[in-house]
C-alpha positions in Angstrom: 24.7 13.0 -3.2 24.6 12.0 0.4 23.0 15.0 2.8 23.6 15.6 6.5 21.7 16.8 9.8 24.1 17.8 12.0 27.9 16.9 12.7 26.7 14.4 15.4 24.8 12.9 12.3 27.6 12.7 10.6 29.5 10.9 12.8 26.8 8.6 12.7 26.6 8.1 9.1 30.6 7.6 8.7 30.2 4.7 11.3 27.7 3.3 9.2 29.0 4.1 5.9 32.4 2.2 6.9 31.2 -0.6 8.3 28.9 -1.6 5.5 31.4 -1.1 3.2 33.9 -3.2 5.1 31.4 -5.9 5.1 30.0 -5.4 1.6 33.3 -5.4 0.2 34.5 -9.1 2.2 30.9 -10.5 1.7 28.3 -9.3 -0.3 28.2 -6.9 -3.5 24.7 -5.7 -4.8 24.0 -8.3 -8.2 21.9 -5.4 -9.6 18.6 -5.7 -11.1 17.7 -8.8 -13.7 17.3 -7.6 -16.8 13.8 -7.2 -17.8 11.8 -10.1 -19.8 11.0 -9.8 -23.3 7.3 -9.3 -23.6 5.3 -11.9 -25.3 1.9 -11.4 -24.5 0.3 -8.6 -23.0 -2.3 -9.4 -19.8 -1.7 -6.2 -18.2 -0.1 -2.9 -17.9 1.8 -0.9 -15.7 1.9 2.7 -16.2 4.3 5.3 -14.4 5.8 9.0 -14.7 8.6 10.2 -13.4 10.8 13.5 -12.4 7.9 15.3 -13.1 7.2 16.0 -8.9 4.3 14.2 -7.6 1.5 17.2 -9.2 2.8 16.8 -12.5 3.6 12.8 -12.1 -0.1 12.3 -11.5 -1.6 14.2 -13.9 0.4 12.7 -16.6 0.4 9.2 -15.1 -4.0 9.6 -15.7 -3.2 11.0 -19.4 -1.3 7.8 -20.2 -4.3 6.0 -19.2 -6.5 7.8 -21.5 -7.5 10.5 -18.9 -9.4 10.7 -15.8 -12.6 10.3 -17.9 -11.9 6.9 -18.9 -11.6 5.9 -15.5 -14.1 8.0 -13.1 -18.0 8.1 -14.1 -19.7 11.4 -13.9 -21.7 10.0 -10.8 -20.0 7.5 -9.1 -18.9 6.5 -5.6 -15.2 7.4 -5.5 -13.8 5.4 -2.4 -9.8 6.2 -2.2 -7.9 3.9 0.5 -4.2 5.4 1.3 -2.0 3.9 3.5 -2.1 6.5 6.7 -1.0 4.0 9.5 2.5 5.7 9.5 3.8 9.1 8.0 6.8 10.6 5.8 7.3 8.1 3.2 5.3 5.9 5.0 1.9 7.4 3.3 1.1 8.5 -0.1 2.5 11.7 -1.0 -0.1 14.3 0.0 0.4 16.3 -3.1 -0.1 13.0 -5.4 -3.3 12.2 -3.1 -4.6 16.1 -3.6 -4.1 15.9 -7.5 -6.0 12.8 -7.9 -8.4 14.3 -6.2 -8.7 17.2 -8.2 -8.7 15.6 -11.0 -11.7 13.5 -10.5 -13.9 16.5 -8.9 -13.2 18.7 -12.1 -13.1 15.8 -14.5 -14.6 16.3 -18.2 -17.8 16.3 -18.3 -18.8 17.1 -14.8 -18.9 15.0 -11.7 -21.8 14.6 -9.5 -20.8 11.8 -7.6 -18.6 11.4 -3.8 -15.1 10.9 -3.3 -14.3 9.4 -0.2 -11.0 9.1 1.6 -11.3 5.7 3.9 -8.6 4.0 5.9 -8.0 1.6 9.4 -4.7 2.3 10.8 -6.0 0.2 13.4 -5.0 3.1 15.6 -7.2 2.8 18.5 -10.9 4.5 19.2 -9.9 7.9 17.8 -7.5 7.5 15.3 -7.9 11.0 14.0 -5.1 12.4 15.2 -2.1 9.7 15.0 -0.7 8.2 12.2 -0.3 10.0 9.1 -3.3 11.9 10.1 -2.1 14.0 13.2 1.8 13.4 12.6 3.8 16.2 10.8 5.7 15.2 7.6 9.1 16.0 7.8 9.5 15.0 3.6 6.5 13.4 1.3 4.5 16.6 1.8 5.0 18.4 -1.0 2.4 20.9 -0.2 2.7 24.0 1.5 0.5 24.7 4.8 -0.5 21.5 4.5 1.7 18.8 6.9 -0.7 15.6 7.2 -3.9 14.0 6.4 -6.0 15.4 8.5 -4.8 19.3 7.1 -4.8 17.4 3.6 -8.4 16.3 4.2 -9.5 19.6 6.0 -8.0 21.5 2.8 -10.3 19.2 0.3 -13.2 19.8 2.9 -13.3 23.0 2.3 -13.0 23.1 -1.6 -15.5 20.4 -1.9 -18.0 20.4 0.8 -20.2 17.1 1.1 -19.0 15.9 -1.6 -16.5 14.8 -0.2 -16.0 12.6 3.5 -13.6 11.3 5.3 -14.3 8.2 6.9 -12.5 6.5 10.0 -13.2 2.6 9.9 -12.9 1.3 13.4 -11.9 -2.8 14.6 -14.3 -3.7 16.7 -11.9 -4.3 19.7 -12.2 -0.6 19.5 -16.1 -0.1 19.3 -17.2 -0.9 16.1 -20.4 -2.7 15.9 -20.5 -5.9 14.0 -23.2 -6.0 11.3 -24.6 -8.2 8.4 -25.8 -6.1 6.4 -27.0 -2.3 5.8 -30.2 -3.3 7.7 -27.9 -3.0 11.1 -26.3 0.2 10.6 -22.6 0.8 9.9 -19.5 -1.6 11.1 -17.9 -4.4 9.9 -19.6 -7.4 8.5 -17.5 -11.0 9.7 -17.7 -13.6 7.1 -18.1 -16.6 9.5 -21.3 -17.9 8.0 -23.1 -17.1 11.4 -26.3 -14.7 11.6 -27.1 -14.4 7.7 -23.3 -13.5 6.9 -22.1 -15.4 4.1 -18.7 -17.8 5.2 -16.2 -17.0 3.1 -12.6 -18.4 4.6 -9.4 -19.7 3.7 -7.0 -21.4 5.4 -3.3 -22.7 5.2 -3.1 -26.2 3.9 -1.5 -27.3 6.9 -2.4 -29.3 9.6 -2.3 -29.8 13.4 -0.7 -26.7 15.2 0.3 -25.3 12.1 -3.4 -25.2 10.6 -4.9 -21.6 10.8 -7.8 -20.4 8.8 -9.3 -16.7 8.3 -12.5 -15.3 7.7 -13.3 -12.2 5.4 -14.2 -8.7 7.3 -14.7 -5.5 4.9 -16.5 -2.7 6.2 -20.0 -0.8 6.1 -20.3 3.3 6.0 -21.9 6.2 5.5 -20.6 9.8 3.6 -21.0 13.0 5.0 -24.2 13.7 2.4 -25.5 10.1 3.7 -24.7 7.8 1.4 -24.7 4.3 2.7 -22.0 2.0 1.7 -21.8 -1.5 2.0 -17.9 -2.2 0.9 -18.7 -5.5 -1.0 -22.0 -5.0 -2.2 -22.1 -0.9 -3.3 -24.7 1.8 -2.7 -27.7 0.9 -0.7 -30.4 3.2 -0.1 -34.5 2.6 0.8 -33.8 -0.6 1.6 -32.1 -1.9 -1.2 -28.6 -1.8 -3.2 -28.9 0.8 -6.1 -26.5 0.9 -9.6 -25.0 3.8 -8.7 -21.4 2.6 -9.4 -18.7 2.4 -6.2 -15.2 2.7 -7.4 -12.2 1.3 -5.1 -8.9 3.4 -5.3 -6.2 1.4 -3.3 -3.8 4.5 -3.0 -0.7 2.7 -1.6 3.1 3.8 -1.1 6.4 1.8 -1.5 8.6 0.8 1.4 10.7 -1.8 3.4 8.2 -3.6 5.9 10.4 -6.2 7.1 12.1 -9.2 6.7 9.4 -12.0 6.6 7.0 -9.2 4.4 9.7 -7.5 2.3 7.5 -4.0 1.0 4.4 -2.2 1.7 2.9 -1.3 -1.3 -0.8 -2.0 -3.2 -1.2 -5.7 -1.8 -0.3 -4.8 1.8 -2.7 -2.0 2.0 -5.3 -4.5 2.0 -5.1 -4.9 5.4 -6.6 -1.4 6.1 -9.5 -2.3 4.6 -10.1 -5.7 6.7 -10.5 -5.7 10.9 -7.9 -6.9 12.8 -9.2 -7.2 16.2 -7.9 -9.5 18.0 -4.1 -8.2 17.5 -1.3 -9.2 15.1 0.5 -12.6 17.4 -1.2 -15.5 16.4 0.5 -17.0 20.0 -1.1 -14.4 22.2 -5.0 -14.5 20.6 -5.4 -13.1 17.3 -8.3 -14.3 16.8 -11.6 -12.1 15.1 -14.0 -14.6 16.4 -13.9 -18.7 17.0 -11.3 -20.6 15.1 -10.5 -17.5 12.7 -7.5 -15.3 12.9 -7.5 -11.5 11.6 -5.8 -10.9 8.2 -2.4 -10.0 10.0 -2.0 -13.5 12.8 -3.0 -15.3 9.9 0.2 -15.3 7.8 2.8 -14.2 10.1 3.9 -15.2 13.9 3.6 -11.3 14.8 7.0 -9.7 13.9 8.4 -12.8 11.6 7.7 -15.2 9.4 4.5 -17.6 9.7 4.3 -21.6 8.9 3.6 -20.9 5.6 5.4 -19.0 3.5 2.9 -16.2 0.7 0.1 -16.7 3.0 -0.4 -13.0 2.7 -0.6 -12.8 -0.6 -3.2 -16.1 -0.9 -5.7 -14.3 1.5 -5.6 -10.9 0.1 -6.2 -12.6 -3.2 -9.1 -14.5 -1.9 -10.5 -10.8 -0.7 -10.2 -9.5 -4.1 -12.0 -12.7 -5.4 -14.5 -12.8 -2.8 -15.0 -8.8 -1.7 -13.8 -6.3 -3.8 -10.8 -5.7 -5.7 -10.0 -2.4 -6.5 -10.4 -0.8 -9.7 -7.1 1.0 -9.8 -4.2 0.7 -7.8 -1.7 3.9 -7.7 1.7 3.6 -6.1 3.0 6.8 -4.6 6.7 6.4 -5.2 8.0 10.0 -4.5 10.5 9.0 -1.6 10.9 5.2 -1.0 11.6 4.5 2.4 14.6 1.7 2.2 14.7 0.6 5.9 11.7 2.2 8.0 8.5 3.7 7.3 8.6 6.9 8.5 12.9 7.3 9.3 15.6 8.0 7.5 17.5 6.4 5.2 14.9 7.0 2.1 15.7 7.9 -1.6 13.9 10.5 -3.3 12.5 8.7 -6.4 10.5 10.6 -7.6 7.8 8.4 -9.3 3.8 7.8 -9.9 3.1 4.6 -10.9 -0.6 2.9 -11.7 -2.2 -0.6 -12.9 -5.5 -2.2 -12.5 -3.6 -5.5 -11.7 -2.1 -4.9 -8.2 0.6 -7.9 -8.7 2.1 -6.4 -11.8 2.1 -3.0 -10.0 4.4 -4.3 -7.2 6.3 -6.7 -9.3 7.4 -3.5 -10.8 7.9 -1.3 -8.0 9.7 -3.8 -5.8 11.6 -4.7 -8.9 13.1 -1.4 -10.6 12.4 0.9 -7.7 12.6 -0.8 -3.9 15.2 -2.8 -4.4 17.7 -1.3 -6.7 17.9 1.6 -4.0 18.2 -0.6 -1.0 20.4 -3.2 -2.3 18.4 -5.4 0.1 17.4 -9.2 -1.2 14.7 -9.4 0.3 13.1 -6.6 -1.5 13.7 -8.3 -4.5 10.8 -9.9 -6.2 12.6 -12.2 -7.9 14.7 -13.8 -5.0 13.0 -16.9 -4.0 14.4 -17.0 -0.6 12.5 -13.6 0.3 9.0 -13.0 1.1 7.6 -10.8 -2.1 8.2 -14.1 -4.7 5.8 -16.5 -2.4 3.5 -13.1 -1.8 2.8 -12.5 -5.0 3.3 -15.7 -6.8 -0.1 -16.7 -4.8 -1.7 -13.8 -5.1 -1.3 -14.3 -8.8 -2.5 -17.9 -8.1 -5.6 -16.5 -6.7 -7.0 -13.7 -9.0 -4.8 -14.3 -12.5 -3.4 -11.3 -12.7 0.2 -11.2 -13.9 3.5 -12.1 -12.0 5.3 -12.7 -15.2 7.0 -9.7 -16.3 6.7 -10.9 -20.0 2.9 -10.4 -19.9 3.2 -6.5 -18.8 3.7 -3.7 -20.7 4.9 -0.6 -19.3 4.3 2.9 -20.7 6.2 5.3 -18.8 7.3 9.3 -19.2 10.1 10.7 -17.9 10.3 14.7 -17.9 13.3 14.7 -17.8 14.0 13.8 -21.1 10.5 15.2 -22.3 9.9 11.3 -23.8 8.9 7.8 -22.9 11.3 5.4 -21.7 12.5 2.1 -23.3 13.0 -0.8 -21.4 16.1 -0.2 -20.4 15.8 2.8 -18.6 13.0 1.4 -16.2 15.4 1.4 -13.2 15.0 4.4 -11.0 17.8 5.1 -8.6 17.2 8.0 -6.5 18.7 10.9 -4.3 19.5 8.7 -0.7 19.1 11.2 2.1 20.7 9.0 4.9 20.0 11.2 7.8 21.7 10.5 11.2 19.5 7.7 13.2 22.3 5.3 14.2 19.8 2.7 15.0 17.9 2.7 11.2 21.5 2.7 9.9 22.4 0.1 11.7 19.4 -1.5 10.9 20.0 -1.3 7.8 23.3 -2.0 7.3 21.8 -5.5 8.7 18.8 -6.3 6.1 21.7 -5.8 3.6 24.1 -8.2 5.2 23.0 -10.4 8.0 18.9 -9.8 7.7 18.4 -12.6 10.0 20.1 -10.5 12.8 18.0 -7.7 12.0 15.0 -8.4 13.2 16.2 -7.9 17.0 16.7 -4.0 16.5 
């Protein structure tokens, strides 16, 4: 079912609507999904639930996993990181986000601990108010009175009190300070090797003007009841780190990013946890400090494709190996924006989905959720031409988790049928709300056919 705006939107779609299927018809036709790989061993799992609405999605999504008990300790440090540079289907459903959240503060057997909401949309000095913190939803809201994350967060504020903070982490082009350790206060610690930091770097394997290496950056904080956090190392208080446990959420979304990065989903929201000062073109600085380039001039030549191809996906893996790597990764999958973060086109999927290996997770997604609504290759995971095979093949390469389908098991429930699904019903094709943006149509009426031209709207 196709839904329209206004007449003038119409118009607009019809254009778009023709003209792609002129052009699909004489040179391209969608090949459809791969069929999924028999499963021989299992390394990992992949969880989802679907149709439920993103409430319902969640909570079952945690049963699967043996419930939020398994999961959560009764006192630990619950650190959630959603993806709040953009809005609509750009973030993490706010109702999917609020559920979680829920859960965990009412879990069985009590909870004493923090939960923390923490995110860099690398947004400036006061970031508070732009993003998917000040902008209004227009879909991916799902809550009523409640239009963004800073209502979202205001809303759990109030419920929840000092247990719960919100905290703002800052690049230090924006006034950050840089630290080494709890000992100076909150900021971001560089991992060049220089004033007690440890070096921890990478670089590409290639040499002369292609050669570019990056440090790790990860952040230190403190909660609303005072709780100091040092992102790599835990809880530190009276001058020491404590056992108290600190528990990473990567809370991600699924979306087109681009042609030379394919999606956003749990590997790319990485790069809210790392500073990026410095900006994203490696040609015009980029660089965090010395030699090193930030986690985003690194891989790419600002808005395309770097010298390397997976880069991205070798230094997020060396974070996880070196930093932290979260301890659950949940994929907010309720619209799936197929061209643009935050504008229409998008198809309303309808999905949770959750692994602790964060390469399965958007094997998956990409796989049986991205792509089959966008019809775009390089959204598929499987096409070695595109960016997501190199990304996650080295991630993979980095931290062993799974980028062979035939190691991951997948227990998913659909509510619509009241049952779990086989194997063959994995592929989710949504509700496409097309809207009337010439420009995103056109857009993406390009990734589909000629993505090399695309990249110039």
């Amino acid at each position: 079912m196709f839904r329209f705006h206004s007449r003038r939107g119409f118009l607009k779609k019809a254009i778009a609507v023709i003209l792609c299927s002129a052009l699909g018809r004489r040179f391209s036709a969608f090949a459809g999904v791969r069929p999924r790989k028999e499963l021989k061993e299992v390394q990992s799992h992949v969880y989802r639930a679907v149709n439920g609405g993103p409430g319902r999605n969640i909570e079952k999504l945690i049963e699967l996993m043996g419930g939020v008990e398994t999961i959560i300790g009764d006192s630990d440090i619950v650190l959630i990181k959603p993806n709040v540079q953009w809005w609509n289907q750009g973030c993490p459903n706010l109702l999917a986000v609020y559920t979680f959240i829920q859960l965990i503060m009412k879990r069985p057997g009590g909870f004493h601990g923090e939960v923390i909401i923490a995110e860099n949309c690398h947004r400036g000095r006061e970031p508070s108010n732009s993003g998917g913190w000040g902008a209004d939803f227009e879909r991916n809201a799902s809550m009523a009175g409640v239009a963004n994350y800073k209502e979202l967060t205001a809303k759990i504020k109030s419920e929840f009190g000092d247990r719960f903070s919100v905290i703002h982490w800052i690049d230090v082009k924006y006034g950050a300070n840089r630290v080494c350790s709890p000992h100076d206060g909150v900021g971001y610690v560089y991992c060049d090797g220089s004033n007690g930091a440890p070096l921890l770097s990478m670089d590409n394997g290639l040499a002369g003007e292609n050669r570019r290496s990056v440090i790790m950056t990860y952040p230190i904080f403190k909660t609303d009841r005072g709780t100091i956090v040092d992102f790599k190392n835990g809880v530190w208080k009276d001058g020491r780190y404590t056992d108290q446990p600190l528990r990473f959420i990567n809370f991600a979304a699924l979306n087109h990013h681009s042609e030379y990065c394919g999606a956003t989903s749990a590997l790319k929201n990485y790069l809210g946890v790392t500073d990026l000062s410095g900006g994203p073109d490696p040609y015009s600085d980029g660089k965090l400090t010395g030699d090193f380039y930030n986690f985003h001039s690194f891989p790419f030549d600002k808005w395309s494709s770097g010298p390397r191809p997976g880069m991205i996906g070798a230094e997020i893996g060396f974070f996880m190996r070196t930093i932290r790597k979260a301890d659950l990764n949940i994929t907010s999958a309720e619209w799936t924006g197929l061209a643009s973060r935050t504008e229409l086109p998008a198809a309303k999927t309808r999905a949770v989905l959750a692994s602790t290996d964060p390469v399965a997770l958007d094997y998956h997604a990409t796989k049986y959720i991205l792509y089959p609504n966008s019809s775009i290759a390089f959204h598929d995971p499987d096409n070695l031409q595109g960016p997501l095979y190199h990304d996650l093949k080295r991630c993979s390469e980095a931290t062993g988790d799974a980028f062979d389908e035939s190691r991951v098991e997948i227990v998913s429930w659909d509510f619509s049928k009241s049952r779990r699904q086989r194997d063959d019903e994995l592929v989710i094709k949504g509700e496409c709300d097309w809207g009337g943006n010439a420009r995103t149509l056109l857009k993406y009426a390009l990734f589909r056919w000629f993505p090399g031209i695309a990249k110039f709207f």
